[in-house]
C-alpha positions as CSV (number, residue, x, y, z in Angstrom):
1,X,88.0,104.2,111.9
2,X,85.2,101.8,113.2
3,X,87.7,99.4,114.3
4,X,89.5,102.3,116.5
5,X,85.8,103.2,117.4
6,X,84.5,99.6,118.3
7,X,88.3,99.5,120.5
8,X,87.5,102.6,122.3
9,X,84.1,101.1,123.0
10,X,85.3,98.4,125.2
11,X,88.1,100.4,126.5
12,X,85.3,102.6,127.9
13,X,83.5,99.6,129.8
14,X,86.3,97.7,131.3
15,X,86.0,97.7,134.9
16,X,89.6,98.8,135.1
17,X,89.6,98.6,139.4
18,X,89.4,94.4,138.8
19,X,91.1,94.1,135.8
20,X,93.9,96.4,137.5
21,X,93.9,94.1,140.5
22,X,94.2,90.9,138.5
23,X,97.4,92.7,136.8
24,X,98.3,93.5,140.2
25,X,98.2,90.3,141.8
26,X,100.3,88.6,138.5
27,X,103.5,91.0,138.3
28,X,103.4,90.7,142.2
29,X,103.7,87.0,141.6
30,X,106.1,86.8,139.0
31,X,107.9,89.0,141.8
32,X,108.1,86.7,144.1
33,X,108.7,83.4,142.0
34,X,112.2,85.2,141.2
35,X,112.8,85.8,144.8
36,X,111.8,82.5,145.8
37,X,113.1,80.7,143.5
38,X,116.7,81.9,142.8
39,X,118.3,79.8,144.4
40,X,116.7,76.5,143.5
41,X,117.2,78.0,139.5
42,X,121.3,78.0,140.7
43,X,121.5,74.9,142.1
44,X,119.2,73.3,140.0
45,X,119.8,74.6,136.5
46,X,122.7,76.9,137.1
47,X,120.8,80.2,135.9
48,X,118.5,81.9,138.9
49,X,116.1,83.2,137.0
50,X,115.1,79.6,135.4
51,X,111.2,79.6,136.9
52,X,111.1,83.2,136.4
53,X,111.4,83.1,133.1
54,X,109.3,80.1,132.5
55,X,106.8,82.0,135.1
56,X,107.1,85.0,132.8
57,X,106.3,82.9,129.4
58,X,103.2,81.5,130.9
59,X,102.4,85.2,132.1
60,X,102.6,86.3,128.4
61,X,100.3,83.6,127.4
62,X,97.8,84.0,130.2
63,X,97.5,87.8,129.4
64,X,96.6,87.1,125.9
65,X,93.7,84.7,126.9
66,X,92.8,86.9,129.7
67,X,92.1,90.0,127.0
68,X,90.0,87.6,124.5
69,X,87.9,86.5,127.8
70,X,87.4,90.0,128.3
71,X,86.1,90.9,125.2
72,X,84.5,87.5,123.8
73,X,80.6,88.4,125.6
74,X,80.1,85.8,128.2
75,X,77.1,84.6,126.5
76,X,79.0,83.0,124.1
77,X,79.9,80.3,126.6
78,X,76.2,78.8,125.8
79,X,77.0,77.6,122.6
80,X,80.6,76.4,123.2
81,X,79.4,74.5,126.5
82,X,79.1,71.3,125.4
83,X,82.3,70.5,123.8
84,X,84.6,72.4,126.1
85,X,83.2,70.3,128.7
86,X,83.6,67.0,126.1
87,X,87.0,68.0,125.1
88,X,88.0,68.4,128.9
89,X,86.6,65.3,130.0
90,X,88.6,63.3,127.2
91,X,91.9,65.5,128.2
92,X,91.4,64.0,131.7
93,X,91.5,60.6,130.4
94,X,94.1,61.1,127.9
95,X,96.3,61.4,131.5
96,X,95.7,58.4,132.5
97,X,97.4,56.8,129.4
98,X,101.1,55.9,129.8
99,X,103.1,57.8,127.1
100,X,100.7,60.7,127.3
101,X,100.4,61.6,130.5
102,X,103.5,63.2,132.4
103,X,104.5,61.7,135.8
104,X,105.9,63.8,138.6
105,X,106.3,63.6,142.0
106,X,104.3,60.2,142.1
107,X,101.7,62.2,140.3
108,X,100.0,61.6,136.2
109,X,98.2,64.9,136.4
110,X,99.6,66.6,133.2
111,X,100.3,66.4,129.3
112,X,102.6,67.3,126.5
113,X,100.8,69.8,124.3
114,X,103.5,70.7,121.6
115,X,106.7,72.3,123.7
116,X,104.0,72.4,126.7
117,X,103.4,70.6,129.7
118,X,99.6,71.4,130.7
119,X,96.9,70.2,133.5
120,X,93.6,69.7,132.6
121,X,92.4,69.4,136.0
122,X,92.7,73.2,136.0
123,X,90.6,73.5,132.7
124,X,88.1,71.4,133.8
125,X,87.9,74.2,137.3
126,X,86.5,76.0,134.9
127,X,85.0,74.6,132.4
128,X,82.6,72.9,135.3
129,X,81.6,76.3,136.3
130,X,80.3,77.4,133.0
131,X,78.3,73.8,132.4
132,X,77.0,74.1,136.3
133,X,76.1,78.5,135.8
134,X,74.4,77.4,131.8
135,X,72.7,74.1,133.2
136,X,71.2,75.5,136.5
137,X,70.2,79.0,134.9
138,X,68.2,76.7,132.7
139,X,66.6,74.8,135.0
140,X,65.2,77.4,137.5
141,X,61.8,76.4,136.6
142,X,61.9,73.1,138.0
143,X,65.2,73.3,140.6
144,X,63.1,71.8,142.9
145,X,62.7,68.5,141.2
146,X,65.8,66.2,142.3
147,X,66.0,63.7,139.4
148,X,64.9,66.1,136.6
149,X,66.4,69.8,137.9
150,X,69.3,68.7,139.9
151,X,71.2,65.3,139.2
152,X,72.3,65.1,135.8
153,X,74.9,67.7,136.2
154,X,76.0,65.9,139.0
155,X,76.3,62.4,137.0
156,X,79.0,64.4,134.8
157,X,80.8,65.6,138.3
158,X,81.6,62.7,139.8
159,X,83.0,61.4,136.8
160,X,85.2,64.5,136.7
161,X,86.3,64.1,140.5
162,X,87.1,60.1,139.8
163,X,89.1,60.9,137.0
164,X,91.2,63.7,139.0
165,X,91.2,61.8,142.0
166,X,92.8,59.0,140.3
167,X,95.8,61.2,139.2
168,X,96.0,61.9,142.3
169,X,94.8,64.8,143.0
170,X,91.9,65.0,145.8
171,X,92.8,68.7,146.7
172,X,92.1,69.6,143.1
173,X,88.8,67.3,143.4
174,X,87.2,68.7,146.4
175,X,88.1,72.5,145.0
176,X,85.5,71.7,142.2
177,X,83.4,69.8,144.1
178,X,83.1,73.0,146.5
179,X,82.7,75.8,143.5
180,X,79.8,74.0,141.8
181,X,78.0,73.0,144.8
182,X,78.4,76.9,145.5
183,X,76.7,77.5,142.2
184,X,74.1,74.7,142.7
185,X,73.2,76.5,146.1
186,X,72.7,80.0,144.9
187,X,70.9,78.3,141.8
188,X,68.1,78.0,144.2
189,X,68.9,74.3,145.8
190,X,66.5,73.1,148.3
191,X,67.6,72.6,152.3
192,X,66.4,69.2,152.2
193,X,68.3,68.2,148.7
194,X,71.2,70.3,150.2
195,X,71.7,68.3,153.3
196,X,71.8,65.0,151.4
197,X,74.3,66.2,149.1
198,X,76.5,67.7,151.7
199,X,76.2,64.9,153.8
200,X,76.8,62.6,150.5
201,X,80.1,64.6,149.9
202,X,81.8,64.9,152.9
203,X,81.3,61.1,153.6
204,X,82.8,60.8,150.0
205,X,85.9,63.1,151.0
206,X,86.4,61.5,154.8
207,X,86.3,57.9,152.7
208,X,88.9,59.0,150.4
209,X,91.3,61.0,152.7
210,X,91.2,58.6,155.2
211,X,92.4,55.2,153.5
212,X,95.0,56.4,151.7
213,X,98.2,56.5,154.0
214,X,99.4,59.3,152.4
215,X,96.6,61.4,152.7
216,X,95.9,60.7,156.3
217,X,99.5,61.4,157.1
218,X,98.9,64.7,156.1
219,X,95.9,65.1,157.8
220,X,97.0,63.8,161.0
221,X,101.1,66.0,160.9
222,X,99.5,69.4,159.9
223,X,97.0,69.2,163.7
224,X,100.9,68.5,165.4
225,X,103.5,69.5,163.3
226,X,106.4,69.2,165.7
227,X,105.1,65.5,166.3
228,X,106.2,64.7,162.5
229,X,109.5,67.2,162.4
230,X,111.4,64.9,160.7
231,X,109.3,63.8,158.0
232,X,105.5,65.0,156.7
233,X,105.7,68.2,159.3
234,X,108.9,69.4,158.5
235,X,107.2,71.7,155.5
236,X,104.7,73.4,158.0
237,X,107.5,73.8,160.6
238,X,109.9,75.9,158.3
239,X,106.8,77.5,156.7
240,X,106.0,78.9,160.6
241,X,109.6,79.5,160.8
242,X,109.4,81.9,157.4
243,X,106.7,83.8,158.3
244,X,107.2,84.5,162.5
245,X,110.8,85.8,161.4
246,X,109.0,88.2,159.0
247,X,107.3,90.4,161.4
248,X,105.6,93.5,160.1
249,X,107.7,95.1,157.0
250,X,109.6,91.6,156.6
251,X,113.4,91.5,155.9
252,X,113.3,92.9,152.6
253,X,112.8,91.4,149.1
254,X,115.4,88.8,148.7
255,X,116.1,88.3,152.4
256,X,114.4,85.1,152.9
257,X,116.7,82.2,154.8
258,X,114.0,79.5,154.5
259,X,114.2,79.5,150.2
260,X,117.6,78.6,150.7
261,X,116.9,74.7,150.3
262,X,115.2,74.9,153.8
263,X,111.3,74.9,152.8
264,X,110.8,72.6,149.6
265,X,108.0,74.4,147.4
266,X,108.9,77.7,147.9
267,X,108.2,79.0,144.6
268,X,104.4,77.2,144.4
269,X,102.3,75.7,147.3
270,X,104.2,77.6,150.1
271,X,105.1,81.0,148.1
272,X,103.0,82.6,150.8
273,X,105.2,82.0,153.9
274,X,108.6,83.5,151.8
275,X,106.5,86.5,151.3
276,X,105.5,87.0,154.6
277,X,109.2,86.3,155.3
278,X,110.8,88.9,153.1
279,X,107.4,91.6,153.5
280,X,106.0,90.9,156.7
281,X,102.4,91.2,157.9
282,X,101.9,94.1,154.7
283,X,102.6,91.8,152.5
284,X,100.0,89.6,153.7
285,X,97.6,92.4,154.2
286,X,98.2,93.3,150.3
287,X,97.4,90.2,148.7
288,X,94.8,89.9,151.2
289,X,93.4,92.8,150.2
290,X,93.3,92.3,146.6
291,X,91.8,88.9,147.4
292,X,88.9,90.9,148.9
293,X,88.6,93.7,146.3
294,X,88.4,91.0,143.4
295,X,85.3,89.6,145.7
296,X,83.5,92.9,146.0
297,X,84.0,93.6,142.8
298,X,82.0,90.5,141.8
299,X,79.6,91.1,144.7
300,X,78.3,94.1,142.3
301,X,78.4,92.2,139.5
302,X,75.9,89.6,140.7
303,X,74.1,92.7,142.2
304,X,74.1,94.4,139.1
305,X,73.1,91.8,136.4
306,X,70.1,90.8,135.7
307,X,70.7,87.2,133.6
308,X,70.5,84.0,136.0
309,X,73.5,82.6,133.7
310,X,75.5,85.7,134.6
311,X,74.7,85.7,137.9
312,X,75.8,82.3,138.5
313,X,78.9,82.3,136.2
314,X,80.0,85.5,138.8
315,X,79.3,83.2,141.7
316,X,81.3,80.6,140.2
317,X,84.7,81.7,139.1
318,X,84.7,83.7,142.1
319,X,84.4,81.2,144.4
320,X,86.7,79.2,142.6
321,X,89.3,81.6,142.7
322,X,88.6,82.4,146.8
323,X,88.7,78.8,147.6
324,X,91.7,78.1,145.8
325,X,93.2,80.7,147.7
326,X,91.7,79.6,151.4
327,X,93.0,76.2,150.6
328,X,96.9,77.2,150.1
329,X,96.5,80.3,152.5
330,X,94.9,77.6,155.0
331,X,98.0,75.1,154.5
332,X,100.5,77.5,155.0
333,X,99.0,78.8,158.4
334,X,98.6,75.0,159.7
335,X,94.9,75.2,159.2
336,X,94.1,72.7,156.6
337,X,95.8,69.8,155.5
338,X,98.5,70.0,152.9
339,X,97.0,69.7,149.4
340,X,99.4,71.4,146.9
341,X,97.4,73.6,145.8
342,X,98.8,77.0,144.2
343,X,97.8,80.5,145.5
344,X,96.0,82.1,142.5
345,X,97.7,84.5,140.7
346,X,100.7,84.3,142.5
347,X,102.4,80.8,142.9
348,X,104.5,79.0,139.9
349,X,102.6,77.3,137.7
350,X,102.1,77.8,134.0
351,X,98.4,76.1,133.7
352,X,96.7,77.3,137.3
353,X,97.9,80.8,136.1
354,X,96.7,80.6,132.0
355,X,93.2,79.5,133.4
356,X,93.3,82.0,136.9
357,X,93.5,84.5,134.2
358,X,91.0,83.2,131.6
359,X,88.4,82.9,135.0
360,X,89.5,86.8,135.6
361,X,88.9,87.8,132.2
362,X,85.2,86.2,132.1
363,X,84.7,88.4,135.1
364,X,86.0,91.5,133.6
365,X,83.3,90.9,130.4
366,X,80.5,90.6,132.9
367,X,81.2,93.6,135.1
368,X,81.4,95.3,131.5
369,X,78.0,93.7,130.7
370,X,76.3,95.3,133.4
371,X,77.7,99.4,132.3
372,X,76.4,98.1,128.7
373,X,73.0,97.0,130.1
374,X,73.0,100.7,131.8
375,X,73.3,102.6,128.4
376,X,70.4,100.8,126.5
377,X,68.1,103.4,125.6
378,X,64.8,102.9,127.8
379,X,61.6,102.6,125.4
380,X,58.6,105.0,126.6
């Protein structure tokens, strides 16, 4: 019986409008992997629903570590700070090693773990956003001081950026760099230490896009496209392709031309333009929409709590979610560079969506926080 009772408990404070949109956005997704990727699974491994079934494996797993990060209190996160932030750090150099890390695509970003191919650069998204919310909220007394309320944090940041950066992986890099500096903002930064740091950053960013070929190849083909048809354009071109045949309602699930070997990543960074193809402009609209529910959702739980920690924490994984999502919303539309990054919730890939979940089911426990903070009994 109290086990039942302590079950109904937390069934009563869920905030069932985000957890419902997180849901939402994942059986959408898994959706659309099968769509997409059908006919890659044929040709490739003779069975269709090959990434939708691998999509739907990692969905299992992510839903289980989404309900403990909705019921573990997010305070917890204090004590466990330090060695998640240790053990993610040593995971990022354990990639590095040949015969531990996995190479694809030019790329040493990922590991076995057992039967399991993971990528701790998306642990570490969050992981740094639970060490940047627990240090700052600690140091609100003296935030002002540079050298004593500011840098250290930052000394464990650029170490985490180097290391991801040398995977390669600078989209993944500059998405953390952007979340924490959010956090380290709201945490009460000042203008003046603010402007150095910026300033420091995007001179960091520029240095690294710019002198690898690569990288400024992609820079300079997603400004002209149709310049670079033939080679580093020819992604953006079929992605515009995808999306002006689309229209509003789309030509129906399934109906996409451009997944049929046309635009390579349809299934992951570029998932986007096959669903404006096959749903149109309200398909946009809808994951667009829950994009912008999950943020006004947070928006009251940083208006509602009262704990600095909390308060930042909210900040962070929502930010990190929104800019993840800007990012490969950005690169499909031609607005930003290519950077491979997936659209949360949505695109394949088994680690972005374990730890897109885990970030959801934090924010689920602190919007819960805030109606258990209500029902404390007021002392006269």
């Amino acid at each position: 019986m109290k086990v039942m009772s302590l079950i109904l408990s937390h069934l009563k404070k869920i905030d069932y409008i985000l957890a419902g949109t997180i849901v939402c956005l994942c059986f959408f997704g898994l959706l659309m992997v099968y769509s997409a990727s059908y006919p890659l699974g044929e040709i490739k491994y003779g069975q269709g629903s090959y990434f939708f079934m691998k999509q739907w494996q990692w969905l299992l797993i992510g839903f289980f570590f989404f309900i403990a990060a909705a019921l573990v209190p997010y305070q917890a996160y204090r004590k466990w700070i330090r060695w998640l932030v240790m053990l993610s750090l040593l995971c990022l150099l354990l990639v590095l090693f040949p015969g531990i890390g996995v190479v694809k695509n030019n790329s040493q970003r990922w590991i076995h773990l057992g039967s399991l191919i993971i990528q701790p650069s998306e642990a570490v998204k969050l992981v740094m956003i639970i060490y940047f919310a627990y240090v700052y909220a600690r140091k609100q007394a003296y935030i002002t001081s540079f050298k004593k309320g500011v840098l250290p944090p930052l000394l464990l940041l650029s170490l985490a950026f180097l290391l991801i950066l040398k995977q390669p992986d600078l989209g993944t890099a500059v998405s953390i760099l952007l979340s924490c500096g959010i956090v380290l903002l709201c945490a009460g930064l000042k203008t003046r230490h603010l402007i150095l740091l910026g300033s420091t950053a995007a001179a960091g960013i520029t240095f690294f896009a710019v002198t690898a070929p690569y990288r400024l190849k992609r820079i300079t083909s997603f400004r002209d496209p149709f310049m670079y048809e033939d080679g580093d354009g020819y992604q953006l071109i079929h992605s515009y392709l995808a999306m002006d045949s689309g229209g509003l309602t789309g030509n129906g699930l399934g109906g996409s031309i451009q997944k049929l070997g046309f635009l390579p990543e349809a299934h992951t960074d570029f998932i986007m333009a096959i669903i404006s193809e096959e749903l149109g402009i309200m398909g946009l609209l809808f994951v667009m929409g829950a994009y912008l529910l999950i943020m006004y959702r947070a928006y009251r739980i940083v208006q509602g709590l009262q704990d600095p920690f909390g308060k930042l924490l909210t900040i962070g994984l929502t930010f990190q979610i929104m800019i993840q999502a800007a990012f490969n919303l950005g690169a499909v539309f031609g607005l930003l560079p290519i950077t491979g990054i997936p659209l949360p919730f949505i695109s394949y890939g088994g680690s972005s969506l374990v730890f897109m979940m885990i970030s959801a089911g934090i924010l689920v426990n602190l919007s819960s926080s805030i109606k258990r903070h209500r029902h404390v009994p007021q002392v006269k």
